[in-house]
Backbone as a ProteinNet text record, in pm:
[ID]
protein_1_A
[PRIMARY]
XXXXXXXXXXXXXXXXXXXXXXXXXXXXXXXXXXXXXXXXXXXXXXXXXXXXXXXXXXXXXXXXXXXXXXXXXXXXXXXXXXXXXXXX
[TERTIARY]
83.5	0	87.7	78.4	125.5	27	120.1	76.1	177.5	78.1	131.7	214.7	335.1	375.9	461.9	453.1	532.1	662.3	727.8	873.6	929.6	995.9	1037	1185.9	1245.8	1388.3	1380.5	1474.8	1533	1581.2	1554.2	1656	1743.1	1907.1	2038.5	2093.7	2207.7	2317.8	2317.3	2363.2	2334.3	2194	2099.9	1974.3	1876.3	1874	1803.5	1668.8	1615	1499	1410.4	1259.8	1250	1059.4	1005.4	882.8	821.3	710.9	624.9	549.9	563	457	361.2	270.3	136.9	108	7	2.9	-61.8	-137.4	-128.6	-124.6	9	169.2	263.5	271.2	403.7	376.7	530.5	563.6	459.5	429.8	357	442.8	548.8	627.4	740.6	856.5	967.4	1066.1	1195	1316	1390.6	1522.6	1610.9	1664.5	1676.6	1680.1	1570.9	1464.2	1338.8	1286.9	1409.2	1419	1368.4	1317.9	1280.8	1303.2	1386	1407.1	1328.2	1322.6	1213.3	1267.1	1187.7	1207.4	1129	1205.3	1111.1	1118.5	980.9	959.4	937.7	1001	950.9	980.8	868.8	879.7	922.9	864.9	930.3	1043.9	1148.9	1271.3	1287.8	1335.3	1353.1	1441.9	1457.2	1601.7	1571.2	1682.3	1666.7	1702.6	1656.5	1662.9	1565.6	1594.9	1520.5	1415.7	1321.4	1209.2	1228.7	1252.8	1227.3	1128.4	1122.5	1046.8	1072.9	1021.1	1050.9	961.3	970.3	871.5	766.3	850.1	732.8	707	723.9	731.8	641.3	645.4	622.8	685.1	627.5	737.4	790	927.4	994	1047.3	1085.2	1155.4	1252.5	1376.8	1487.9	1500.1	1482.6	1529.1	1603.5	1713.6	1862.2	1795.4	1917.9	1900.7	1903.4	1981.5	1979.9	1819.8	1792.5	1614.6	1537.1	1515.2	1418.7	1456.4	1575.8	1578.7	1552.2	1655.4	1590.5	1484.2	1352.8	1269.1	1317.9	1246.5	1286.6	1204.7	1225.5	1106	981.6	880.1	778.5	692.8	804.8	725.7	649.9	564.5	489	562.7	568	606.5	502.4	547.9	420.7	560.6	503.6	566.8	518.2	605.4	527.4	679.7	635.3	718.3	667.3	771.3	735.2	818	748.4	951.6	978.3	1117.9	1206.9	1202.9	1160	1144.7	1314.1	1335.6	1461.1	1588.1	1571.4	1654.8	1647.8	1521.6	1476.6	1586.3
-118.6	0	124.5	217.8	360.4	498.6	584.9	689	804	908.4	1052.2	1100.7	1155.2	1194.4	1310.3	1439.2	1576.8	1547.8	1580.2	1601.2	1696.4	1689.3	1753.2	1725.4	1872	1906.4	1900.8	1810.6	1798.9	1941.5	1978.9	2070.9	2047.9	2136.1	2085.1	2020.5	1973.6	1902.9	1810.8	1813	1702.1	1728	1796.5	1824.8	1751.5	1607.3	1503.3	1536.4	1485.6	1497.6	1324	1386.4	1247.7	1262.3	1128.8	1140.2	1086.6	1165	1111.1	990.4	865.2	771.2	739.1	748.7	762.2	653.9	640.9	528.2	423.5	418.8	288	211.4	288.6	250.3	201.7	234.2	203.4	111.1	6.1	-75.8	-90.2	-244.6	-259.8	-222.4	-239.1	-178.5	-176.5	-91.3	-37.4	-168.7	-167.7	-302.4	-215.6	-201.5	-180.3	-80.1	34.9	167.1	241.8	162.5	255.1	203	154.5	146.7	15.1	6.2	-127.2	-144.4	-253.6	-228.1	-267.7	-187.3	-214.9	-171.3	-255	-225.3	-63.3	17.7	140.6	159.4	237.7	248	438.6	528.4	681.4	668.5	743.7	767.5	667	581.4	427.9	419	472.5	448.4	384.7	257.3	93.8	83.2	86.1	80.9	5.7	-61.8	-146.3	26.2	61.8	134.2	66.7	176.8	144.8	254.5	220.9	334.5	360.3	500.1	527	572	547.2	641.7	701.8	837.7	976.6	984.1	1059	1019.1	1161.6	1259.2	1315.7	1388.6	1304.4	1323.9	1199.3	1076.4	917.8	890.4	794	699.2	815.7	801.3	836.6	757.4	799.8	722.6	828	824.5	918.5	875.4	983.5	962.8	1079.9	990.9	1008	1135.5	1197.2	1246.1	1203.5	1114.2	1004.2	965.9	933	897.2	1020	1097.4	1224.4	1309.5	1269.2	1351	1459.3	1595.2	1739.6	1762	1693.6	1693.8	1715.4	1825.1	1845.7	1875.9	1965.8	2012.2	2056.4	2035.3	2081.3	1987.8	1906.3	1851.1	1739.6	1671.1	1604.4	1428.8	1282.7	1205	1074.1	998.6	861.1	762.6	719.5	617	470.5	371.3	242.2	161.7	96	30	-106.5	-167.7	-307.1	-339.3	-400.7	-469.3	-582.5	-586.9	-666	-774.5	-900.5	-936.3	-1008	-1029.7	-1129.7	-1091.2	-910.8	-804.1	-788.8	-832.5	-777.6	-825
0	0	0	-59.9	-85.6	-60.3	64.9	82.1	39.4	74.6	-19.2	154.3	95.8	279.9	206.6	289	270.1	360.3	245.7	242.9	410	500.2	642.3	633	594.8	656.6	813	896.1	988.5	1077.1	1112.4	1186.5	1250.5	1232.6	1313.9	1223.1	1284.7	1242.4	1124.9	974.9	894.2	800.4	847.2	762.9	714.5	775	704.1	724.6	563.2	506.8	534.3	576.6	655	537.7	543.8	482.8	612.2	720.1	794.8	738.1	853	814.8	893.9	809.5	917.1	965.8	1115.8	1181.5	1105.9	1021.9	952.2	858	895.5	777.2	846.1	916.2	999.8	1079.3	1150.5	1186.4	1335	1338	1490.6	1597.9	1625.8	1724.4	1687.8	1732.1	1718.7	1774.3	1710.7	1712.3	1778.5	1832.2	1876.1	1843.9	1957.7	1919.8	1837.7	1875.6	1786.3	1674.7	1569.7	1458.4	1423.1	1287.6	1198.4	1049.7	1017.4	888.7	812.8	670.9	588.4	447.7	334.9	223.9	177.7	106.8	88.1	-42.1	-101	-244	-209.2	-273	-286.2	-436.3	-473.7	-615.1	-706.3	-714.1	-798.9	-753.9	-690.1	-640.3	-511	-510.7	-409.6	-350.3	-177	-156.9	-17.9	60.1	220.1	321.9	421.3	501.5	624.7	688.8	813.5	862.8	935.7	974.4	1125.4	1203.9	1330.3	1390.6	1490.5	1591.5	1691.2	1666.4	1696	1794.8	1934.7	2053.2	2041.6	1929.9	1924.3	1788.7	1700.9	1534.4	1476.8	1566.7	1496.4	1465.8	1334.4	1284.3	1150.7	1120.9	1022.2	921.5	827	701.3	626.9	684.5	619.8	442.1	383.7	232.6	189.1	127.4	68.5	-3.7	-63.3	-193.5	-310.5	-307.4	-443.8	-443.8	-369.5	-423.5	-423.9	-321.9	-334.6	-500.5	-569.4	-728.5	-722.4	-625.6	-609.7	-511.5	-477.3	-413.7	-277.5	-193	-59	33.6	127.3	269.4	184.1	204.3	131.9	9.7	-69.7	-145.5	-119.1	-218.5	-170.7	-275.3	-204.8	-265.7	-198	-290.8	-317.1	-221.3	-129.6	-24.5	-32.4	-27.9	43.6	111.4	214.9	304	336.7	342	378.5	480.6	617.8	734.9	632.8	704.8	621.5	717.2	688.7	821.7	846.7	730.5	715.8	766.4	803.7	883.9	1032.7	1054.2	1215.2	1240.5
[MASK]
++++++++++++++++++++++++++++++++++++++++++++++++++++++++++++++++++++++++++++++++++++++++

């Protein structure tokens, strides 16, 4: 399943650009350090990462620049995630 999620520059250190995932999208509970790995699709573009949670943001999904293609704080991109289970 694929949702639409706006693009969020990070504030501070490093600048990472994160796509909010909404609660039901995201992982049943958080792995170690928060985090869960998962396969991610933005914009037809496929890659292994991992999803966090933020205690007061939710769950997140950091995307590179190599995948966002220019796209940044503000825009809008087509998401889908899957856990990896073969990673947990």
């Amino acid at each position: 399943m694929t949702f639409e999620a706006t693009l969020v520059r990070w504030a501070g250190a490093g600048g990472w650009v994160f796509a909010p995932v909404p609660a039901e999208h995201a992982p049943d509970r958080a792995g170690p350090f928060g985090r869960v790995p998962v396969t991610a699709m933005v914009d037809g573009r496929t890659w292994s990462t991992s999803v966090w949670r933020d205690h007061r943001a939710g769950w997140l999904l950091a995307v590179p620049a190599r995948i966002r293609a220019g796209k940044d704080h503000g825009d809008v991109v087509q998401v889908a995630i899957e856990v990896d289970p073969a990673r947990r």
